[in-house]
mmCIF file of the N, C-alpha and C atoms, coordinates in Angstrom:
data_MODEL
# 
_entry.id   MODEL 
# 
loop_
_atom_site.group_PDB 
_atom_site.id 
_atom_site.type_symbol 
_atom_site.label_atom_id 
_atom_site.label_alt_id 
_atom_site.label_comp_id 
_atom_site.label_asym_id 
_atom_site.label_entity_id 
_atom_site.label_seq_id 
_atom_site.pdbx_PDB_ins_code 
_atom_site.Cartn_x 
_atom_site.Cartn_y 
_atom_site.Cartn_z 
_atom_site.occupancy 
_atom_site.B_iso_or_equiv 
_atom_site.pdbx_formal_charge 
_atom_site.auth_seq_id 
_atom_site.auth_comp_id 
_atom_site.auth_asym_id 
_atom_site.auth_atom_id 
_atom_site.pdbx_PDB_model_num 
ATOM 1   N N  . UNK A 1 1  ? 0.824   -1.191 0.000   1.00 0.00 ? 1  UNK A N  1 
ATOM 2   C CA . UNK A 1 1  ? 0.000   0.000  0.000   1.00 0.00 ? 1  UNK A CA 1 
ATOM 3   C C  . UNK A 1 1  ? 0.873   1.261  0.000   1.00 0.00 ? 1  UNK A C  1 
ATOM 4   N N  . UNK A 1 2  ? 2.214   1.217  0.589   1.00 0.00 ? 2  UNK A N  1 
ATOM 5   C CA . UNK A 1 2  ? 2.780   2.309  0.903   1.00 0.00 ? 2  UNK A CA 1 
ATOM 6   C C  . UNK A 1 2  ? 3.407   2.895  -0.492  1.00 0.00 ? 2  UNK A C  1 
ATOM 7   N N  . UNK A 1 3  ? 3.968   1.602  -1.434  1.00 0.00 ? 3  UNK A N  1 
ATOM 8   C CA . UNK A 1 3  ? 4.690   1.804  -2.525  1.00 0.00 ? 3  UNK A CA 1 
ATOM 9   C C  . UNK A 1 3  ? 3.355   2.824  -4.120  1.00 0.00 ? 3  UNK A C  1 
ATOM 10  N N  . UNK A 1 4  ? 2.289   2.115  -3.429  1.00 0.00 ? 4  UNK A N  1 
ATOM 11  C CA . UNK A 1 4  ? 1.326   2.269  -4.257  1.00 0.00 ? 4  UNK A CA 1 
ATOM 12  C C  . UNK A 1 4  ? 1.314   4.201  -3.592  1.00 0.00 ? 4  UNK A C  1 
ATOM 13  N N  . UNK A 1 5  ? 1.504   4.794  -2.880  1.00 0.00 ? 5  UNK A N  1 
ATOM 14  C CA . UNK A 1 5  ? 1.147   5.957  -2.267  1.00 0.00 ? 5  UNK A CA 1 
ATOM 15  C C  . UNK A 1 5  ? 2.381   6.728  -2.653  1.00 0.00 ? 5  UNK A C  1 
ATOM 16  N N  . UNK A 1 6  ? 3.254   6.308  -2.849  1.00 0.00 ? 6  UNK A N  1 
ATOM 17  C CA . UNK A 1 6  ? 4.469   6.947  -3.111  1.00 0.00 ? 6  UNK A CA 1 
ATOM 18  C C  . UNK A 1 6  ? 4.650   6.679  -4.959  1.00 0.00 ? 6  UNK A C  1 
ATOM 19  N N  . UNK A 1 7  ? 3.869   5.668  -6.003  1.00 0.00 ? 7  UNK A N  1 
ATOM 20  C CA . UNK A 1 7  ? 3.478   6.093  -6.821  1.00 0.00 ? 7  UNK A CA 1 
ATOM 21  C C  . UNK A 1 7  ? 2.574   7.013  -6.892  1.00 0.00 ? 7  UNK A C  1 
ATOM 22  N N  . UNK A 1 8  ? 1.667   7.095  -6.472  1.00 0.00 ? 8  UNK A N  1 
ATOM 23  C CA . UNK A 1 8  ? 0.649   8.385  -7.374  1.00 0.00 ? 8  UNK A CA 1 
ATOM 24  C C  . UNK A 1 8  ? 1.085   9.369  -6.608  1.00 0.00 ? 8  UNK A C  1 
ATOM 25  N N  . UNK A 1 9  ? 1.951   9.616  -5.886  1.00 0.00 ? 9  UNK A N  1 
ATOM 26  C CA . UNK A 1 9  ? 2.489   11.285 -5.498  1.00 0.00 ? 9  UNK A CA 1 
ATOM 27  C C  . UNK A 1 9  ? 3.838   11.459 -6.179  1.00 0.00 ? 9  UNK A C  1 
ATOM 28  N N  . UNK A 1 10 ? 4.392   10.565 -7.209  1.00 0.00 ? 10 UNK A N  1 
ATOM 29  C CA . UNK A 1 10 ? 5.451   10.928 -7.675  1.00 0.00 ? 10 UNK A CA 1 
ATOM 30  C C  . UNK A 1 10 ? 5.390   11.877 -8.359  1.00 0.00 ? 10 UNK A C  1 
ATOM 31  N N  . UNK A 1 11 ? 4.317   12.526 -8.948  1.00 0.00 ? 11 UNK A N  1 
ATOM 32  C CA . UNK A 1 11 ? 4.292   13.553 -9.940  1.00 0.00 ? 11 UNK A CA 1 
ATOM 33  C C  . UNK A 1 11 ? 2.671   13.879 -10.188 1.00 0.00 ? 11 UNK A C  1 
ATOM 34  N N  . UNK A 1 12 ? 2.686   14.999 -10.551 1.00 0.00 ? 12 UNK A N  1 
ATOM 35  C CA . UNK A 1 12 ? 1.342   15.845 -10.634 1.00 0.00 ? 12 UNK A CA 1 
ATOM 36  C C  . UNK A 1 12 ? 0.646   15.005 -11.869 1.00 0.00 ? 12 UNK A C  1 
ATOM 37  N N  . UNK A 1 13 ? 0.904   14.566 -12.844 1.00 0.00 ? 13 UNK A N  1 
ATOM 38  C CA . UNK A 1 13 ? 0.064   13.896 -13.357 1.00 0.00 ? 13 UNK A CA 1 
ATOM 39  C C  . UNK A 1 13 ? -0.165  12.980 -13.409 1.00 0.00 ? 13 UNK A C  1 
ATOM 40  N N  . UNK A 1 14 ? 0.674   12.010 -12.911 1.00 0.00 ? 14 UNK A N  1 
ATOM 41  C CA . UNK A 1 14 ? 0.416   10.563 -12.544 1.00 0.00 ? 14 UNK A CA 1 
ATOM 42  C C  . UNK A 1 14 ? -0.525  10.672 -10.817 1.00 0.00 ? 14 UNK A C  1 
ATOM 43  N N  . UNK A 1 15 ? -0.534  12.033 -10.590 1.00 0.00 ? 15 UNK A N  1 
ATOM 44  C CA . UNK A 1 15 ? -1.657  12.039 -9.182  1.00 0.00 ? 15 UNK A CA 1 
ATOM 45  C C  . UNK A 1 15 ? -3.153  12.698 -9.906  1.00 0.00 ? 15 UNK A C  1 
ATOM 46  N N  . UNK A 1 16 ? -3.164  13.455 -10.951 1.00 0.00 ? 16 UNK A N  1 
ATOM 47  C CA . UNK A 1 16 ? -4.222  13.761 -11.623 1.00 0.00 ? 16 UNK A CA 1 
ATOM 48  C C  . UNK A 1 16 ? -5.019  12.459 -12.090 1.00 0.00 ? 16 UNK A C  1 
ATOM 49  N N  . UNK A 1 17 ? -4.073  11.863 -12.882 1.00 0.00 ? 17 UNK A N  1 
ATOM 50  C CA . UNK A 1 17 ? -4.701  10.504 -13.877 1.00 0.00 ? 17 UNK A CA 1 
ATOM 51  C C  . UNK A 1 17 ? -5.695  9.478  -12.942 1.00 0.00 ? 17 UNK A C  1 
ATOM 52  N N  . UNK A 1 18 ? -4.327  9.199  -11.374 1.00 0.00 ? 18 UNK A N  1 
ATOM 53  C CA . UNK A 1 18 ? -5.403  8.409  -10.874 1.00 0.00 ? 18 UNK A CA 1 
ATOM 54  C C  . UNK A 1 18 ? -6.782  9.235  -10.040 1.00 0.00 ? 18 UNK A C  1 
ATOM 55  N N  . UNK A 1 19 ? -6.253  10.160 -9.557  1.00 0.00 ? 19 UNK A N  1 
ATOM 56  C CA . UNK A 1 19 ? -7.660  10.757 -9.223  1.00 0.00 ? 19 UNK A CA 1 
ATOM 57  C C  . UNK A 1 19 ? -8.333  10.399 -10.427 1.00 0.00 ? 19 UNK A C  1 
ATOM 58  N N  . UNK A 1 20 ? -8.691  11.050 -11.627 1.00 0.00 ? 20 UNK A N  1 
ATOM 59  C CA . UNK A 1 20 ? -9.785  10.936 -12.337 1.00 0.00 ? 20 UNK A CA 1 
ATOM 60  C C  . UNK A 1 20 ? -10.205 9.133  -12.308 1.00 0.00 ? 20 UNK A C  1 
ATOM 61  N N  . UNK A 1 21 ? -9.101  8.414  -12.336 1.00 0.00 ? 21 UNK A N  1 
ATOM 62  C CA . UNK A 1 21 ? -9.662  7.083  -12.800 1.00 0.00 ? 21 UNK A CA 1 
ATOM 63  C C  . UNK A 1 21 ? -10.851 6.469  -11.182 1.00 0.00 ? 21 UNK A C  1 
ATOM 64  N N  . UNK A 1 22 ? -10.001 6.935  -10.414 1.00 0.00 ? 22 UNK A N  1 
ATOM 65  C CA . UNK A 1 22 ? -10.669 6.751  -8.752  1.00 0.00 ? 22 UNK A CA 1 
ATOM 66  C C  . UNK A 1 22 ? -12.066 7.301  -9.034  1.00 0.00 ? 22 UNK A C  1 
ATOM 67  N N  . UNK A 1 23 ? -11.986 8.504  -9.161  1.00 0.00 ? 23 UNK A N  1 
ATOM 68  C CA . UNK A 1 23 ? -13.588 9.054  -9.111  1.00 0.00 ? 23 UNK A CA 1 
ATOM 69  C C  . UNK A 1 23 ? -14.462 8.599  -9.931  1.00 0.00 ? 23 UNK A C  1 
ATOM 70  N N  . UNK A 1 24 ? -13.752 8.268  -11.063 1.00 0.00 ? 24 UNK A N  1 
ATOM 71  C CA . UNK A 1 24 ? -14.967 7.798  -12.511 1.00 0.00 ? 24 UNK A CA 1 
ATOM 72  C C  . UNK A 1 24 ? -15.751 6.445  -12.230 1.00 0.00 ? 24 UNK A C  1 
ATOM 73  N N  . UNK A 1 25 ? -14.452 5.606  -11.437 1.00 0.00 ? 25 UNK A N  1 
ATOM 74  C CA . UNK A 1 25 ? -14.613 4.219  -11.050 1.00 0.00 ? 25 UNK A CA 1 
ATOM 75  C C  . UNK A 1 25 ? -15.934 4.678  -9.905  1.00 0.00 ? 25 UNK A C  1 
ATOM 76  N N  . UNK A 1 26 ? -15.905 5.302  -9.086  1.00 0.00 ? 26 UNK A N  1 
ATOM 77  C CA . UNK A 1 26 ? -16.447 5.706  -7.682  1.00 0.00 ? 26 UNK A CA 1 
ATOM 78  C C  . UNK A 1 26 ? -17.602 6.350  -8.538  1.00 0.00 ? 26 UNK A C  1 
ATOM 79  N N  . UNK A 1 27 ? -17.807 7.501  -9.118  1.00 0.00 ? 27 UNK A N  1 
ATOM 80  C CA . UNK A 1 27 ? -19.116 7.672  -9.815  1.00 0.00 ? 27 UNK A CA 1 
ATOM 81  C C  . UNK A 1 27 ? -19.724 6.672  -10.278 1.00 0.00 ? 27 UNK A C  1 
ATOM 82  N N  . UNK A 1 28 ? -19.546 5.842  -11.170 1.00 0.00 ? 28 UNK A N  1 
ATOM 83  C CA . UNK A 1 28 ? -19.801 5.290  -11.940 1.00 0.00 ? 28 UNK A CA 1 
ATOM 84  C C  . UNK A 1 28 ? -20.622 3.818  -11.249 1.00 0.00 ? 28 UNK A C  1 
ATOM 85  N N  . UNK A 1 29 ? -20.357 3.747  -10.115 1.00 0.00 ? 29 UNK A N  1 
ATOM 86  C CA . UNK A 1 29 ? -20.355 2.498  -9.186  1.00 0.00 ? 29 UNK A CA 1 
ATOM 87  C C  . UNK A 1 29 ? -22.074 2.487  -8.500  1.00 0.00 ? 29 UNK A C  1 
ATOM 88  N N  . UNK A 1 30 ? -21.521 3.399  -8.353  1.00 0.00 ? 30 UNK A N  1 
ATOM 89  C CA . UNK A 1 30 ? -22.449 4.689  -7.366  1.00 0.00 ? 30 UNK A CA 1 
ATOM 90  C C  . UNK A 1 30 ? -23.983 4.641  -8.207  1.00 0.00 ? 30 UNK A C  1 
ATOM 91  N N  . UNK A 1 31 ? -23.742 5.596  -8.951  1.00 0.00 ? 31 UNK A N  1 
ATOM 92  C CA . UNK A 1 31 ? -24.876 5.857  -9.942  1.00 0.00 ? 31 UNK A CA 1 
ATOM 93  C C  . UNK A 1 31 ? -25.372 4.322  -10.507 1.00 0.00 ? 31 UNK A C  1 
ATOM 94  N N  . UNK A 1 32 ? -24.681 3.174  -10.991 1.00 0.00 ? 32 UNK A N  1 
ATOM 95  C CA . UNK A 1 32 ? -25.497 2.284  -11.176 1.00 0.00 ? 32 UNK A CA 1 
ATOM 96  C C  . UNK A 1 32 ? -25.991 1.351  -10.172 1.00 0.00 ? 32 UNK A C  1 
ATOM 97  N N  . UNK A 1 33 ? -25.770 1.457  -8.693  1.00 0.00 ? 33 UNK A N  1 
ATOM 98  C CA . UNK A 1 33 ? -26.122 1.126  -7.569  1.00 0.00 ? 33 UNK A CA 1 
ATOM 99  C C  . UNK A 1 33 ? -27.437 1.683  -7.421  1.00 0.00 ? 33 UNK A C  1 
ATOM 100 N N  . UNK A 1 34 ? -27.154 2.842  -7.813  1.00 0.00 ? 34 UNK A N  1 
ATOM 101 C CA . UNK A 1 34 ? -28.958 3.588  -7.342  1.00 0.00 ? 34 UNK A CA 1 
ATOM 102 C C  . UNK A 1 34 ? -29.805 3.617  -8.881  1.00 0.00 ? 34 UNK A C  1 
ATOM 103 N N  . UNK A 1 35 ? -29.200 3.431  -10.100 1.00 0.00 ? 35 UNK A N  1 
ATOM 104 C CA . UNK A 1 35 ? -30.084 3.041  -10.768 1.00 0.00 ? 35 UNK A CA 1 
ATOM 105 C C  . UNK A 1 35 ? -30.357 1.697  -10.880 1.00 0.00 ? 35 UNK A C  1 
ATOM 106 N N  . UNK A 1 36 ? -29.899 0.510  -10.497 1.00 0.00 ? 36 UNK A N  1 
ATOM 107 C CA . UNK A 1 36 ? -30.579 -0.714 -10.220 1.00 0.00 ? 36 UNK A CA 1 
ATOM 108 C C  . UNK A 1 36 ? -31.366 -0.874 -9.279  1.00 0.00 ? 36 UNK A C  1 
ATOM 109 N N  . UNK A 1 37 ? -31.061 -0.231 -8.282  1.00 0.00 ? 37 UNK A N  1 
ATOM 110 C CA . UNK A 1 37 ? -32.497 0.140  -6.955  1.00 0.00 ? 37 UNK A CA 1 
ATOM 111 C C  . UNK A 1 37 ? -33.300 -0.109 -7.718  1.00 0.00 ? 37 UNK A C  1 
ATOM 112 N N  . UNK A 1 38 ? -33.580 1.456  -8.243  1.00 0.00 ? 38 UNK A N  1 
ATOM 113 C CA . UNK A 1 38 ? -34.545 2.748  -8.360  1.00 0.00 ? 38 UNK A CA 1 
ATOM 114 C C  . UNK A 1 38 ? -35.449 1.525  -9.433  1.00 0.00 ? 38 UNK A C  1 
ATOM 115 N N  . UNK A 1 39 ? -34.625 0.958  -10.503 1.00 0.00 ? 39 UNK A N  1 
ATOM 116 C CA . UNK A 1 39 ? -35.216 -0.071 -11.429 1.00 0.00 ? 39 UNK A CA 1 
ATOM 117 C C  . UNK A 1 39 ? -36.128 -1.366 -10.169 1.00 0.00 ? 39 UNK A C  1 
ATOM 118 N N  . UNK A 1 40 ? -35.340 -1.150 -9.893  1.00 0.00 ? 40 UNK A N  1 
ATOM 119 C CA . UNK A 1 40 ? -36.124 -3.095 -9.226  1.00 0.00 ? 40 UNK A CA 1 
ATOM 120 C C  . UNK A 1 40 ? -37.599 -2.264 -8.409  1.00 0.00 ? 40 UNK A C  1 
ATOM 121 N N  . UNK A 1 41 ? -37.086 -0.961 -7.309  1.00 0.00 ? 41 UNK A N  1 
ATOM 122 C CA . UNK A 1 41 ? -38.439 -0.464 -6.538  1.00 0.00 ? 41 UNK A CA 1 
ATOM 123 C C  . UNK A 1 41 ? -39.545 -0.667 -7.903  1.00 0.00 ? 41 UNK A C  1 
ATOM 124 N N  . UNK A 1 42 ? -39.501 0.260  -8.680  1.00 0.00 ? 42 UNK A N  1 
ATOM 125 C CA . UNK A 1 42 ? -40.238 0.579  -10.328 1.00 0.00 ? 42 UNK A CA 1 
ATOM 126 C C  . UNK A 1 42 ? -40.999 -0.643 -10.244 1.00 0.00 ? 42 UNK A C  1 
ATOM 127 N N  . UNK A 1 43 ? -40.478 -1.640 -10.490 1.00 0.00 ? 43 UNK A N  1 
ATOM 128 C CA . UNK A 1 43 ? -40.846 -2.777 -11.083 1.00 0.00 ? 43 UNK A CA 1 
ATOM 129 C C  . UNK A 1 43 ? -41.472 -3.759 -9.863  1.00 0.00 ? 43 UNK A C  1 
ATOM 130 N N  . UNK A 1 44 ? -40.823 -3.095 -9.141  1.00 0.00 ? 44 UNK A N  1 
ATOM 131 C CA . UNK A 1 44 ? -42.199 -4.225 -7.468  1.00 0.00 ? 44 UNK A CA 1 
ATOM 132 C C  . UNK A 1 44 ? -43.280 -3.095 -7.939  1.00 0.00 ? 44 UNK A C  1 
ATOM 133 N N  . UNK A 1 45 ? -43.426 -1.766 -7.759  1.00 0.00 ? 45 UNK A N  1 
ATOM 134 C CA . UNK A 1 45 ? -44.922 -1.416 -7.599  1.00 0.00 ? 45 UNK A CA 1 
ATOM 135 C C  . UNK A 1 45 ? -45.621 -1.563 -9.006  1.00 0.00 ? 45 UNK A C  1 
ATOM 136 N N  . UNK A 1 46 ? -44.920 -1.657 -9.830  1.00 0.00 ? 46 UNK A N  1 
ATOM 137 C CA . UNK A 1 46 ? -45.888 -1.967 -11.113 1.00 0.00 ? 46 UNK A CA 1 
ATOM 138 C C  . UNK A 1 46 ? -46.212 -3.254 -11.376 1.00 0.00 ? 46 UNK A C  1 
ATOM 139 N N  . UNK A 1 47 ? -45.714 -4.586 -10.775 1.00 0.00 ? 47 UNK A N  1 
ATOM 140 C CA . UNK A 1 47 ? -46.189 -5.801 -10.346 1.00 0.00 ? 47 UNK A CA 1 
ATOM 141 C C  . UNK A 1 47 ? -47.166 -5.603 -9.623  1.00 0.00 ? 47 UNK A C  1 
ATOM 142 N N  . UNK A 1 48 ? -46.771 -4.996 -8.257  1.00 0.00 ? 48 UNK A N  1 
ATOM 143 C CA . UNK A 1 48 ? -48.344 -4.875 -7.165  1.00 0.00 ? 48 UNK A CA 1 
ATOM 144 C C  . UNK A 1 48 ? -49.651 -3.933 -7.602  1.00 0.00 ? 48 UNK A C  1 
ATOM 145 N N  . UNK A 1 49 ? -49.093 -2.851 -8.408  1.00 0.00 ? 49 UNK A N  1 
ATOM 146 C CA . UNK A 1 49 ? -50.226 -1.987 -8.667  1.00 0.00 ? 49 UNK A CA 1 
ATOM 147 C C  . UNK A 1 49 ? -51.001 -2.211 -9.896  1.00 0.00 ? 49 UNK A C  1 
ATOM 148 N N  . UNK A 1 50 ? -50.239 -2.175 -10.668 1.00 0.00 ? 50 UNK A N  1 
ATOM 149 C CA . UNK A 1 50 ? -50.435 -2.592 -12.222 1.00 0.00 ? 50 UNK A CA 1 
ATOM 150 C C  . UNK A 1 50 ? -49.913 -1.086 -12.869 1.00 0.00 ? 50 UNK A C  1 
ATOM 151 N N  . UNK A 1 51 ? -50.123 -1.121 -14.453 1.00 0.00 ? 51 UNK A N  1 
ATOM 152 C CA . UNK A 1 51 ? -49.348 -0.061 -15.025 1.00 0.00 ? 51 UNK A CA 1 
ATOM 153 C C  . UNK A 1 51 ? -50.431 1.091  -15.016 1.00 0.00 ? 51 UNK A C  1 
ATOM 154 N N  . UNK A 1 52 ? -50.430 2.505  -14.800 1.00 0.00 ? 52 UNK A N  1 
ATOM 155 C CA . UNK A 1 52 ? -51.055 3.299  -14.649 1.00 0.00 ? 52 UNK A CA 1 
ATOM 156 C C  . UNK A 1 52 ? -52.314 3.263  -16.142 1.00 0.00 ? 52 UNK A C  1 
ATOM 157 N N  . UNK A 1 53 ? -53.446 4.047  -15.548 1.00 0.00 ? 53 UNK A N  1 
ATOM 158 C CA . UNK A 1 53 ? -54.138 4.113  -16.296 1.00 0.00 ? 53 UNK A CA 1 
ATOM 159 C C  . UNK A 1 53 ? -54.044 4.773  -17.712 1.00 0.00 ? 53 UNK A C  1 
ATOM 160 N N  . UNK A 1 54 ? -54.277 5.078  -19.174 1.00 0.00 ? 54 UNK A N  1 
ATOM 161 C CA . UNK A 1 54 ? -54.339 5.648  -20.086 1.00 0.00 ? 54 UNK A CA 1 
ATOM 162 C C  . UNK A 1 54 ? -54.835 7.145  -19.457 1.00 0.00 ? 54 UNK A C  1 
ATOM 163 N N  . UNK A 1 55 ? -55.849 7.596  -18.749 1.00 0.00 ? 55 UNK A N  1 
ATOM 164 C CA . UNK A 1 55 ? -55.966 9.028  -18.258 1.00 0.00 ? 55 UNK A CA 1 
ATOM 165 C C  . UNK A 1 55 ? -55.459 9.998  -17.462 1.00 0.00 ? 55 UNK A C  1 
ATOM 166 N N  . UNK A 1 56 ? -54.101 8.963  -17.350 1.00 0.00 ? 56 UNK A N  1 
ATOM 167 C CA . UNK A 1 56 ? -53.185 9.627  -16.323 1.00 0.00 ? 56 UNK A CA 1 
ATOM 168 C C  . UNK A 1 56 ? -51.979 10.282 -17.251 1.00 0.00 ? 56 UNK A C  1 
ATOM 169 N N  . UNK A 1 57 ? -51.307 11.397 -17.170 1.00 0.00 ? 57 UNK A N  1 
ATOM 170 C CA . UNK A 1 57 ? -50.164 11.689 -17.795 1.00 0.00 ? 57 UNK A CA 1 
ATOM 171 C C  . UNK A 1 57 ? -48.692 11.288 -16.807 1.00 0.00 ? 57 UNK A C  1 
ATOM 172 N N  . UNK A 1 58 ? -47.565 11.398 -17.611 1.00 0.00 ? 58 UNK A N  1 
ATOM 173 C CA . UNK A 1 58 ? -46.497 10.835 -16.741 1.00 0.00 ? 58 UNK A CA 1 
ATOM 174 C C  . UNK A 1 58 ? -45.859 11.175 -15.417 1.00 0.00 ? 58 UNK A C  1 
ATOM 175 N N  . UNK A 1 59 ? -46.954 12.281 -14.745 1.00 0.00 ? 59 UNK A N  1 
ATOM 176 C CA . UNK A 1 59 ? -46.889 12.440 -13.195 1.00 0.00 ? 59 UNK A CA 1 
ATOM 177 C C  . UNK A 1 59 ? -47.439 12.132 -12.693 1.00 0.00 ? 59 UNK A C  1 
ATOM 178 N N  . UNK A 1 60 ? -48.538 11.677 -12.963 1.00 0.00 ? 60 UNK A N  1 
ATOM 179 C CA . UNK A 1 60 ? -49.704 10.653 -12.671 1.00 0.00 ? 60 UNK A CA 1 
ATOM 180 C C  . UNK A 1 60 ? -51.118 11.866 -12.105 1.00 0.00 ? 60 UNK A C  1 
ATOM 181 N N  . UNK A 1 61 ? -50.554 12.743 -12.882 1.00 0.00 ? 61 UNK A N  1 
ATOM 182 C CA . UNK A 1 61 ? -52.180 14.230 -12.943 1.00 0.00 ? 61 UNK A CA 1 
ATOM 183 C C  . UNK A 1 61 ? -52.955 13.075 -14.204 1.00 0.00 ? 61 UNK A C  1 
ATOM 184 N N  . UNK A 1 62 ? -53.743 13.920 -14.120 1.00 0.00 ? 62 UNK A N  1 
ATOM 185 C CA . UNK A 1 62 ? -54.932 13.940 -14.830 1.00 0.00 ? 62 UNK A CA 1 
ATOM 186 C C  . UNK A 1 62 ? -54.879 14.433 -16.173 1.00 0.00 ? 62 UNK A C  1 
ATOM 187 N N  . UNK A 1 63 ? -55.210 13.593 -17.380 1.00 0.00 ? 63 UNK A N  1 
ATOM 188 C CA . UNK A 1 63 ? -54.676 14.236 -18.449 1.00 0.00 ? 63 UNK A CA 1 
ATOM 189 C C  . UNK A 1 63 ? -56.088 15.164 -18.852 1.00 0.00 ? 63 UNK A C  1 
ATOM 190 N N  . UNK A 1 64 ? -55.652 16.631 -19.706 1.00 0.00 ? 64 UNK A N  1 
ATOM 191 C CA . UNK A 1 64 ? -56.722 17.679 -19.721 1.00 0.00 ? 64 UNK A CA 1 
ATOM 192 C C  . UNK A 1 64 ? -57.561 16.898 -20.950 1.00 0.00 ? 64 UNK A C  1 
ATOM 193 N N  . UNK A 1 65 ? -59.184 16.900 -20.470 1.00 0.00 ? 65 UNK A N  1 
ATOM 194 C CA . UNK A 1 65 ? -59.746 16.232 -21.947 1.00 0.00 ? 65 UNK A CA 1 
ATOM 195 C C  . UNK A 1 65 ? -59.844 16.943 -22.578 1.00 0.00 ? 65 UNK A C  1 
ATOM 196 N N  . UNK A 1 66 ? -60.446 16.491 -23.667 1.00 0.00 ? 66 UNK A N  1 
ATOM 197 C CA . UNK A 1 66 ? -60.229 17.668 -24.834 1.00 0.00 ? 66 UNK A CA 1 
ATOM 198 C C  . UNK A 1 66 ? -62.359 17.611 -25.430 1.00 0.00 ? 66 UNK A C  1 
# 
């Protein structure tokens, strides 16, 4: 671990490079963690509820009749 710490401070861009690769890895992890949630919650209540009605618009108002 120590050798690994004394690489990425050898120089400003070999400490830039891995920052970016750290964070992208770390974003990237992240965000599809909470979009596989967000997918599976979705998909339990539209199993339990069923898929919204045709008179509903995609906030689930009331669509204006015409």
């Amino acid at each position: 671990m120590l050798e690994l710490l004394k690489y990425v401070t050898s120089g400003f861009w070999v400490f830039i490079g891995t920052f970016a690769l750290l964070t992208s890895i770390l974003h990237y992890g992240v965000n599809g963690v909470i979009k596989i949630t967000s997918r599976l919650i979705r998909l339990a209540m539209v199993l339990l509820r069923g898929w919204p009605d045709n008179e509903l618009d995609a906030d689930g108002d009331f669509k204006p009749k015409d």
